[in-house]
C-alpha positions as CSV (number, residue, x, y, z in Angstrom):
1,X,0.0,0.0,0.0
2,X,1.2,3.1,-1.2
3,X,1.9,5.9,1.2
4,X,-1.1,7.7,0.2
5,X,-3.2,5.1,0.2
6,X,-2.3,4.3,3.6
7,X,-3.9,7.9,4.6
8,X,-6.8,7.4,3.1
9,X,-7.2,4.3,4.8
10,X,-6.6,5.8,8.2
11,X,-9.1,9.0,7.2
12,X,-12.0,6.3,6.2
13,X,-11.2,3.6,9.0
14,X,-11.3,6.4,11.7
15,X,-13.8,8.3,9.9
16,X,-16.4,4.8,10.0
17,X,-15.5,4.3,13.3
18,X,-15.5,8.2,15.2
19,X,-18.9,9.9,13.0
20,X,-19.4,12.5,15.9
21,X,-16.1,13.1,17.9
22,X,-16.5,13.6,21.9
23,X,-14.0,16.4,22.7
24,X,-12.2,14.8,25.7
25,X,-12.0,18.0,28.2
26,X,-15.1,19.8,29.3
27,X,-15.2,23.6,29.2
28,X,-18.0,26.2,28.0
29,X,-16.1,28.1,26.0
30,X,-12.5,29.2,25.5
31,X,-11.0,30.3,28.3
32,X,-12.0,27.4,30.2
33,X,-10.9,25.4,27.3
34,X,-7.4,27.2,28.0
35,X,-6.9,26.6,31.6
36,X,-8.3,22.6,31.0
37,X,-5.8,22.2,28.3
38,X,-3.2,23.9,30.8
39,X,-4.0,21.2,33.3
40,X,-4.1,18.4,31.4
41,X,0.1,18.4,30.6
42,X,1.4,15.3,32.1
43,X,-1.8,14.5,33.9
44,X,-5.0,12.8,32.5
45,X,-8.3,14.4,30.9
46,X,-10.4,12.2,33.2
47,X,-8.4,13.8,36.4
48,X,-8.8,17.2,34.8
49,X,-12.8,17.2,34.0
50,X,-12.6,16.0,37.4
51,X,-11.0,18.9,39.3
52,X,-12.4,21.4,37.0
53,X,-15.7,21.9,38.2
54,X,-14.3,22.6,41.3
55,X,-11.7,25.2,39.8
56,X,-14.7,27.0,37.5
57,X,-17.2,26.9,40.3
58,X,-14.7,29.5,41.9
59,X,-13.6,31.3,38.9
60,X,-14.7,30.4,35.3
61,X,-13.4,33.7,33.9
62,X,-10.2,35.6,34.1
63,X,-11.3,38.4,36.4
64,X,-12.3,36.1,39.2
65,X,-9.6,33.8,38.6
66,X,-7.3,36.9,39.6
67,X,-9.2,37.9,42.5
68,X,-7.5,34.4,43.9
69,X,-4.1,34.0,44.6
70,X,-1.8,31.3,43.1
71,X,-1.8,29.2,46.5
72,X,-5.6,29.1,46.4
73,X,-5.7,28.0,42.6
74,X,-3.0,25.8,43.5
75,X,-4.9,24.0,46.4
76,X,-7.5,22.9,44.0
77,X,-5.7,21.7,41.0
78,X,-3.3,20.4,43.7
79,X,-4.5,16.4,42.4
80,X,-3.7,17.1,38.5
81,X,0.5,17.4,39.1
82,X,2.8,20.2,38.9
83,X,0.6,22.4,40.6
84,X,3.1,25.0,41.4
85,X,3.9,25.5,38.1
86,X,0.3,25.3,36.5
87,X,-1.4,27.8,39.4
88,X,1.0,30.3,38.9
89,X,0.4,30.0,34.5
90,X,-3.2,30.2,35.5
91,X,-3.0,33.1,37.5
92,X,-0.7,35.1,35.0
93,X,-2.2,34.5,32.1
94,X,-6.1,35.2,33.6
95,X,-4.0,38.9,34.7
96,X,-2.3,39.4,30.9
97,X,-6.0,37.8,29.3
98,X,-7.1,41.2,31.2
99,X,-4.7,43.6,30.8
100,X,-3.9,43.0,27.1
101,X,-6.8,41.2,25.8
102,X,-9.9,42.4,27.4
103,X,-10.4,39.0,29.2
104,X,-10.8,37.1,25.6
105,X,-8.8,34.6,24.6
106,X,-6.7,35.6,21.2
107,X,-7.3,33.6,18.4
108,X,-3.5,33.8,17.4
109,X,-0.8,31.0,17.8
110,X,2.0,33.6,18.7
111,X,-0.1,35.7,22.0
112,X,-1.3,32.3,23.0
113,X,2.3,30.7,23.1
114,X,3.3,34.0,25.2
115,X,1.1,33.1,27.9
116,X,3.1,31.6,31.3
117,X,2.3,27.3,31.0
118,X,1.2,27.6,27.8
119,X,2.7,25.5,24.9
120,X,2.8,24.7,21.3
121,X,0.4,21.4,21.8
122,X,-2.1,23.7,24.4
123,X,-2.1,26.5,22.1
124,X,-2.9,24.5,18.6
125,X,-5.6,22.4,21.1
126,X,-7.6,26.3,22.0
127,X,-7.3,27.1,18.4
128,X,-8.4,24.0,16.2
129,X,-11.2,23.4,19.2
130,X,-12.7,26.8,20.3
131,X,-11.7,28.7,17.0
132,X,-11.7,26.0,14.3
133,X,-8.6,27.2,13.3
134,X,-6.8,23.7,11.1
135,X,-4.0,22.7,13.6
136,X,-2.1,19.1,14.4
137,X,-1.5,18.8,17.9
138,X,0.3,16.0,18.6
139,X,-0.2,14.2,21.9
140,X,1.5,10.7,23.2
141,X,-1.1,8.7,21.4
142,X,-0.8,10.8,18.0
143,X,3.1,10.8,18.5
144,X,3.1,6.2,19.4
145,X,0.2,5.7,16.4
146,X,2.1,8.0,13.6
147,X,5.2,5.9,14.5
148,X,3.5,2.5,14.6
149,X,1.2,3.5,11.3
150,X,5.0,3.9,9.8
151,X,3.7,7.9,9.2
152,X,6.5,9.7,10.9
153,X,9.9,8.3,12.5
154,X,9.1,9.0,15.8
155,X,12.5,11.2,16.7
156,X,10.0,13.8,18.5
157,X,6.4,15.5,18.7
158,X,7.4,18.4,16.8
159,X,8.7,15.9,13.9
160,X,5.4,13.9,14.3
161,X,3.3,17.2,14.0
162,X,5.2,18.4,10.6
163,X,5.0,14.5,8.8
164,X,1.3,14.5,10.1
165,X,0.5,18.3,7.9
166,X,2.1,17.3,5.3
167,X,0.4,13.7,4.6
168,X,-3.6,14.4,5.9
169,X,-5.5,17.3,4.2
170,X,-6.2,21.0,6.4
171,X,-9.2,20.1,6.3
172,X,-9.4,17.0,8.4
173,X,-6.8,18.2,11.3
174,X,-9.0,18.7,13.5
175,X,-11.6,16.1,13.3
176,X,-8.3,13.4,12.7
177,X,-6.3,14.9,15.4
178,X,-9.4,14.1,18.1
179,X,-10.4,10.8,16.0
180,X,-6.4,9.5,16.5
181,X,-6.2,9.9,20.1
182,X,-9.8,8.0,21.0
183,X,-8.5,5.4,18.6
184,X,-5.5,5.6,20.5
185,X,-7.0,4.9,23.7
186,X,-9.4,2.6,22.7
187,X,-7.5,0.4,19.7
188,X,-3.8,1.3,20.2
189,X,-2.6,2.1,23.5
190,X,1.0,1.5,24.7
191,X,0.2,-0.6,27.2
192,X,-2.2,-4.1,26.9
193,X,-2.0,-3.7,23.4
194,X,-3.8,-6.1,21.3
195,X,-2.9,-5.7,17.4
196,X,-5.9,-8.5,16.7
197,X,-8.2,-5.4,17.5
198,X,-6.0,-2.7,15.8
199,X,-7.6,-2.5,12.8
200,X,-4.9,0.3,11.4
201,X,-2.2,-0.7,12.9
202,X,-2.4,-4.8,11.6
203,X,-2.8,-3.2,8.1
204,X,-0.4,-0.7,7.2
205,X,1.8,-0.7,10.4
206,X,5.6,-0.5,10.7
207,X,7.2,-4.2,10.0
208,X,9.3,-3.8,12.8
209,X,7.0,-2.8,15.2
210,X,4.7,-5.6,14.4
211,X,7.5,-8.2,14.5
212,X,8.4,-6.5,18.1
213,X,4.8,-7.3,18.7
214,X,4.6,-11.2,17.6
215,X,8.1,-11.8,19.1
216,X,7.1,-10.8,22.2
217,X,3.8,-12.3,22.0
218,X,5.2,-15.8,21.1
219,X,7.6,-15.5,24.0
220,X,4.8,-15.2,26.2
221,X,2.7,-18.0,25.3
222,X,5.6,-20.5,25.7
């Protein structure tokens, strides 16, 4: 199968399989989106929707979120990890938000990367999911499937992002980008893999990796 085949495959397959895509963090609109997508670094979106509520039932907009101090946001979002880091980015950025922006959320990759805690991966997530804006961001699961698909060489996330624009059409980033990481979860994870279920994977994945696989399976069942 041809390279660009092999997209098209993964487009249809994840297409037949995700019609309506779930967006995995809750928030009402984009700054909540931001300081979810803030939280969720190194921690997981079911710990974040759960520590949320709490978080937005204090302050679900930048001016209230300042009228706290970092030690207060910190003691809430204490459960999601690197709380230090994460209350102070939340508390600076809800301060800049007003001071600069009016308390809205820019729709530009550049001010959003300015913000304290904020990345490439949380700034393209705000952008392709409050804005519509065609971004790639590439998460463990995007990063593990591009590699196993045998779509990108896997020497880093920023790599991944680049070899995932230039092989899938604008105009499917941001469906793909969600449909890839449920499939991820769900089909491909890195751990308790089974490739009998991986539909993608057990059709146009990397030779090696599926060898790793078999060897490992076959050394298991002796």
């Amino acid at each position: 199968m041809k390279k660009s085949e092999k997209v098209v495959f993964v487009i249809n397959t994840l297409k037949d399989l995700y019609p309506t895509i779930p967006v995995p963090l809750d928030h009402k609109n984009p700054y909540t989106l931001l300081i979810a997508v803030l939280l969720s670094a190194q921690s997981t979106d079911v710990k974040v929707n759960q520590i949320t509520p709490l978080l937005f039932e204090q302050a679900d907009n930048p001016w209230d979120m300042v009228k706290m101090s970092p030690d207060q946001i910190r003691e809430i979002i204490k459960p999601v990890g690197l709380s230090p880091m994460k209350s102070k980015g939340i508390h600076g950025l809800s301060k800049i938000l007003i001071e600069k922006y009016k308390g809205k959320v820019p729709n530009d990759m550049e001010a959003l990367e300015e913000f304290p805690a904020v990345g490439h991966k949380t700034a393209s997530v705000v952008l392709a999911q409050a804005f519509g804006v065609p971004t790639f961001p590439v998460d463990t699961h995007i990063h593990r499937l591009m590699y196993r698909w045998n779509l990108s060489n896997g020497k880093n996330v920023q790599q991944t992002e680049k070899d995932a624009k230039r092989l899938f059409p604008e105009e499917v980033w941001n469906d793909l980008h969600l449909q890839i990481i449920w499939y991820g979860r769900e089909y491909s994870p890195a751990r308790g893999w089974d490739l009998e279920k991986d539909i993608i994977t057990k059709t146009i994945g990397r030779k090696s990796v599926i060898k790793a696989y078999d060897k490992k399976k076959a050394s298991k069942s002796k």
